[in-house]
N, C-alpha and C positions, 0 to 999 in steps of 0.2 A: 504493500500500500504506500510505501514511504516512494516509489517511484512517479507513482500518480502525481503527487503531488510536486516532482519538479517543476519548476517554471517553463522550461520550453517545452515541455511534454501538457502542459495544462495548456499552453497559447496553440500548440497544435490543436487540442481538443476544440479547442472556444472557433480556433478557425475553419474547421472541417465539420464540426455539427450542422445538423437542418433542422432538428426539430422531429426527424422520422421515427415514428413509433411513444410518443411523447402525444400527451392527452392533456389538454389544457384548458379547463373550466373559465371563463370569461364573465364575470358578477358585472354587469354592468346595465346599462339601457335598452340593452341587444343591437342586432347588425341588420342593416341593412344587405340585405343577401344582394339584390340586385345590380347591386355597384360592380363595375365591369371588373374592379381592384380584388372582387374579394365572388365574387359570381362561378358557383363550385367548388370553393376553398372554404364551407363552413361545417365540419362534420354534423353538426343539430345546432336549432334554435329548440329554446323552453321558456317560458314564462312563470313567472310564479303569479297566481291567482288564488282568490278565496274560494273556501269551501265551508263544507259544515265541520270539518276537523280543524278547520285554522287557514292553513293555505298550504297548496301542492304544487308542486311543479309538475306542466306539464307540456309536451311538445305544440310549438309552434312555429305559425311562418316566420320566416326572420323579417322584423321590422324595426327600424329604429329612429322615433319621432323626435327625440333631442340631437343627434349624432354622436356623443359621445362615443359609445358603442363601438360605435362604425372606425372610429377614428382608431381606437385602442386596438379593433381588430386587424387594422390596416398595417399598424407598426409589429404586431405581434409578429403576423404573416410573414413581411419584410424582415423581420431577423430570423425569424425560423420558419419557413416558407412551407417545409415538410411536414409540421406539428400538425395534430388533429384538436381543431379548435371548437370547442362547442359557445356557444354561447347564453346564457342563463339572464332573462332579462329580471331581475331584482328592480329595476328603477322605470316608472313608467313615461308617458305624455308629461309636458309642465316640470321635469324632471324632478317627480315625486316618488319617493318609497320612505319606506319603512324600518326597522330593524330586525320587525318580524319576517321579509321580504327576505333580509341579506342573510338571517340565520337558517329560514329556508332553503335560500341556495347553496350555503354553505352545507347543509346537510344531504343534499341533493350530489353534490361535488366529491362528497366521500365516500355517499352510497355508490356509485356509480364507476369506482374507479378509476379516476384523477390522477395524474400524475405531480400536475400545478395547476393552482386556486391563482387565478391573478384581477385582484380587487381595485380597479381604480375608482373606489368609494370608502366613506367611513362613516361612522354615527358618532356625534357626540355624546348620547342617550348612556349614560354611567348606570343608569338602570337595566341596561340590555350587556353589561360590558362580561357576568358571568357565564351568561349564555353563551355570548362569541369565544369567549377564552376556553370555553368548554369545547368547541367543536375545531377551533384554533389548535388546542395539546389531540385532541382525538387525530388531527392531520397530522400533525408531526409524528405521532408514533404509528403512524399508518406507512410513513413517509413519503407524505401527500408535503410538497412544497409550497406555504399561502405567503405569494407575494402582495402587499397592499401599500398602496399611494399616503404617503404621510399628511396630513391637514397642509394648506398652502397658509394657513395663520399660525402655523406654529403650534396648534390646540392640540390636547391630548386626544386624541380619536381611534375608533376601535373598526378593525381590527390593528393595525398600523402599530399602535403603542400595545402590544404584546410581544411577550419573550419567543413566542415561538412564531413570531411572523416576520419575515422579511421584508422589512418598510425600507419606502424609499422615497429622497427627496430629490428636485427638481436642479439640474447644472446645465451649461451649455457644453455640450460635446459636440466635437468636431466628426467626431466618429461615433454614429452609432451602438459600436462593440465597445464604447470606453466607457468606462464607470469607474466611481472611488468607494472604498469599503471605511466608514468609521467604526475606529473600535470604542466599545466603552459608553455604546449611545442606545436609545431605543431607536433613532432613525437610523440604518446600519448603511444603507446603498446613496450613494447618485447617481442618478442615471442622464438619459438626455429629454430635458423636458421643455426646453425653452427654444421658442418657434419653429416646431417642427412639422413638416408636409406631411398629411393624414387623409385619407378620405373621408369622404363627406355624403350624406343620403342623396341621392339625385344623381349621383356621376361623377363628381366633380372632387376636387379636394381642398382644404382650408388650410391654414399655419393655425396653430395650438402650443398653448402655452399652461406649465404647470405640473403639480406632481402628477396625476391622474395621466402624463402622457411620458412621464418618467417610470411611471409604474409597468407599460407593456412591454418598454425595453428591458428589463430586468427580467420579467417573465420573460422573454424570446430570449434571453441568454442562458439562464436556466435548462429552458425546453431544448435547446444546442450542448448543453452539454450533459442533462440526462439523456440526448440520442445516443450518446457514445459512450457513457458508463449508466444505465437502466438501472443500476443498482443500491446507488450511491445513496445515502440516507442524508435524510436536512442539514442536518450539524457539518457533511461533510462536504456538502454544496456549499453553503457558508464559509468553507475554508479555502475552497478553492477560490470563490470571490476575492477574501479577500488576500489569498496569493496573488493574481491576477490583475487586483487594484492598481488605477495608474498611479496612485499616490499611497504609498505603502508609511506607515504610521513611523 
């Protein structure tokens, strides 16, 4: 194991992964399937909806009436093209949900075998924060990877500010594939978040700014380098990051 973790046997990894055979839960507004960017590249849409038990996920067309979705989908794609992307819309019209929504799909994401959770959303709701940490440790010892977008105010938000989540904040990368790993933080990653080309519902694509667009590329790095070691458990994704980091502490 001590090999894996050389540096230029890890920058191989990071450069040769696709994302093939890697299952990637997408908690977001959902996608716009149509968009010529992402049209046959969405393995499922699902939605969460109410019921008489509370609320189920369950399959749907893919649609995404905010873009969010759409955008996150686009970046995910672009770094790991191969990955089998579902996406799980938790957030609906008016870009409204819930927490009952996100713990929904998080539980949806475990049943279903996941590889990575990639959440570019969070709740402030400190009322809901045992429920998510409960289903947060369930992925990790599942080793199910939950990447989630840190508050862009700085706010302590869930899932993002848990131990077993790989939160990430917002940097201008020049590339893509760069990111930095803080040690010692509840926010651990930066990824590239700041005006980045994404698609958009209708065809077309917008620049986007923020964590929630820092957070796809972290999942697509992820999803590339569990193509090439499937086996690798949280803790040691984590390491490899922050081997990898361009700014090493």
């Amino acid at each position: 194991m001590s090999e894996l973790f050389d540096r230029g046997r890890l920058q191989a990894l990071l450069d040769t992964g696709t994302g093939k055979g890697v299952r990637v839960a997408m908690l977001d507004t959902g996608v716009d399937e149509d968009h010529p960017d992402l049209a046959g590249r969405i393995a499922g849409s699902y939605e969460i909806v109410r019921s008489e038990g509370g609320h189920a996920c369950e399959p749907a067309r893919g649609t995404d009436e905010v873009g969010h979705g759409t955008a996150c989908a686009g970046i995910i794609k672009r770094i790991a093209p191969e990955a089998e992307l579902h996406s799980v819309k938790v957030i609906g019209a008016g870009a409204r949900g819930s927490s009952d929504e996100l713990v929904r799909g998080l539980r949806w994401a475990i049943d279903n075998g996941m590889h990575v959770i990639s959440a570019s959303l969070g709740t402030l709701d400190h009322r809901s924060r045992d429920k998510i940490s409960d289903l947060a440790d369930e992925a990790y010892y599942r080793g199910i990877v939950v990447v989630a977008a840190a508050n862009n105010r700085g706010q302590v938000a869930y899932p993002a500010n848990l131990s077993s989540v790989l939160a990430v904040d917002s940097e201008a990368m020049n590339d893509p594939l760069c990111f930095r790993y803080r040690l010692n933080t509840p926010i651990e990653l930066e990824a590239n978040g700041i005006y980045v080309e994404a698609p958009s519902p209708g065809g077309g694509t917008k620049f986007y700014t923020g964590t929630s667009f820092a957070c796809p590329h972290a999942s697509g790095i992820v999803a590339r380098i569990l193509s090439v070691h499937p086996d690798l458990q949280p803790f040691e994704v984590r390491t490899i990051l922050h081997r990898l980091s361009a700014r090493q502490p």
